[in-house]
C-alpha positions in Angstrom: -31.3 17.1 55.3 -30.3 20.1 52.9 -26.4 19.5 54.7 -26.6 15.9 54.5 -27.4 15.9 50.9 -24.6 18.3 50.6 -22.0 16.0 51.9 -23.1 12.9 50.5 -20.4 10.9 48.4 -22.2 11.4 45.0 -21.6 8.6 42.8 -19.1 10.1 40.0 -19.0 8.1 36.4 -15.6 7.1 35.5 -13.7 8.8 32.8 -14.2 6.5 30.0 -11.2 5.0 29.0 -9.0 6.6 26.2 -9.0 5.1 23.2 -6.2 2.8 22.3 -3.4 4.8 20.3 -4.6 4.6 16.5 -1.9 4.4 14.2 -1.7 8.0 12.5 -1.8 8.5 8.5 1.7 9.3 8.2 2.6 6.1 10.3 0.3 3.5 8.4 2.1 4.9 4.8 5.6 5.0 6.7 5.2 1.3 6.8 4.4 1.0 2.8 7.2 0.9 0.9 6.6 3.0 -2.3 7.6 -0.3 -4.3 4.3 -2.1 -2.5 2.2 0.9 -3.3 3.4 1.2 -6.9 2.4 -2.4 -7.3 -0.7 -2.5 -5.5 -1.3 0.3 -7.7 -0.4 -1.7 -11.0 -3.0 -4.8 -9.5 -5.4 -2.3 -9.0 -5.1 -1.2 -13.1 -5.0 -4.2 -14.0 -8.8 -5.2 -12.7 -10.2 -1.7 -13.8 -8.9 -2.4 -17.2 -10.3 -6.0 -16.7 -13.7 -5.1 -15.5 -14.3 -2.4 -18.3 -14.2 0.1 -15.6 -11.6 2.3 -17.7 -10.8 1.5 -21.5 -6.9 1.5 -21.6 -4.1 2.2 -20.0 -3.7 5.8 -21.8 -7.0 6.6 -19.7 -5.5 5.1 -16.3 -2.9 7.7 -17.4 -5.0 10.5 -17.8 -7.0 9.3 -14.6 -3.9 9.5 -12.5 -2.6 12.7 -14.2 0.4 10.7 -14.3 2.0 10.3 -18.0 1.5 7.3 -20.1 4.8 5.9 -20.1 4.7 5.8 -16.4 1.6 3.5 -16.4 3.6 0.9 -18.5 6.2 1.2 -16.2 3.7 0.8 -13.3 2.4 -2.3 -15.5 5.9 -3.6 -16.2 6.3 -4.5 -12.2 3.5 -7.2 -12.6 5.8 -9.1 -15.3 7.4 -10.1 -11.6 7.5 -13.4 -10.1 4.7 -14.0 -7.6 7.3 -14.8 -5.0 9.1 -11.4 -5.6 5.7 -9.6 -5.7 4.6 -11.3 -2.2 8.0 -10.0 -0.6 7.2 -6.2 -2.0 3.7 -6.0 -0.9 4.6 -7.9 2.7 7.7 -5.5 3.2 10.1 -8.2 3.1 12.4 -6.5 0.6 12.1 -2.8 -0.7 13.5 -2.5 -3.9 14.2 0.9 -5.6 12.7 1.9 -8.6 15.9 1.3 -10.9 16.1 -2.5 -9.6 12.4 -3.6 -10.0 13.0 -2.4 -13.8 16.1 -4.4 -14.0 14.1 -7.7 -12.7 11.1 -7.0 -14.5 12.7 -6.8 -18.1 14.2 -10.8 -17.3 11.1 -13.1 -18.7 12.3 -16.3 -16.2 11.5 -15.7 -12.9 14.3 -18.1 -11.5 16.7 -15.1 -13.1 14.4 -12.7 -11.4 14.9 -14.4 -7.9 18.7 -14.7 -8.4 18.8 -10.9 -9.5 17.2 -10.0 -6.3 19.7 -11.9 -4.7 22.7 -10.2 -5.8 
């Protein structure tokens, strides 16, 4: 008995499956254009300073350790067109810094759309 039990086929548990591949920090923010982030970042503001959750924008500043004239400029990009802010956030155009300024200072946003174009 002792030698049959030895040479029994033991039932062995499968090796549970791996995990599918998770995407990785650096990979999720590789995908996020820093235009999208600033501007989700700007949306963001905007509520807290809605909700009463910070006072100003002088405190977002001081929140972020980030100077004041930076957070208007951060403000500035949601002076955009909806359609131009939809394209930024779904990564259908990535904009540089320099550029989203130039749009944001134009009031229409049929201007803004045909600066973009250019």
């Amino acid at each position: 008995m002792k030698l049959r039990a030895k040479f029994e086929r033991q039932a062995v548990a499968a090796p549970a499956p791996k995990p599918a591949a998770e995407i990785t920090e650096s990979e999720r923010d590789a995908t996020v254009t820093p235009a999208a982030r600033n501007l989700a970042l700007a949306h963001y503001l905007s509520r807290m300073v809605e909700r009463g959750l910070i006072a100003d924008y002088t405190q977002a500043a001081r929140m972020l350790g980030v100077s004041q004239p930076r957070v208007t400029h951060l403000m500035s990009l949601l002076l955009l067109s909806p359609a131009i802010q939809e394209e930024i956030l779904f990564g259908r155009i990535a904009p540089g810094d320099k550029e989203l300024r130039r749009m944001a200072r134009v009031a229409e946003w049929r201007e803004q759309a045909s600066l973009r174009a250019r």
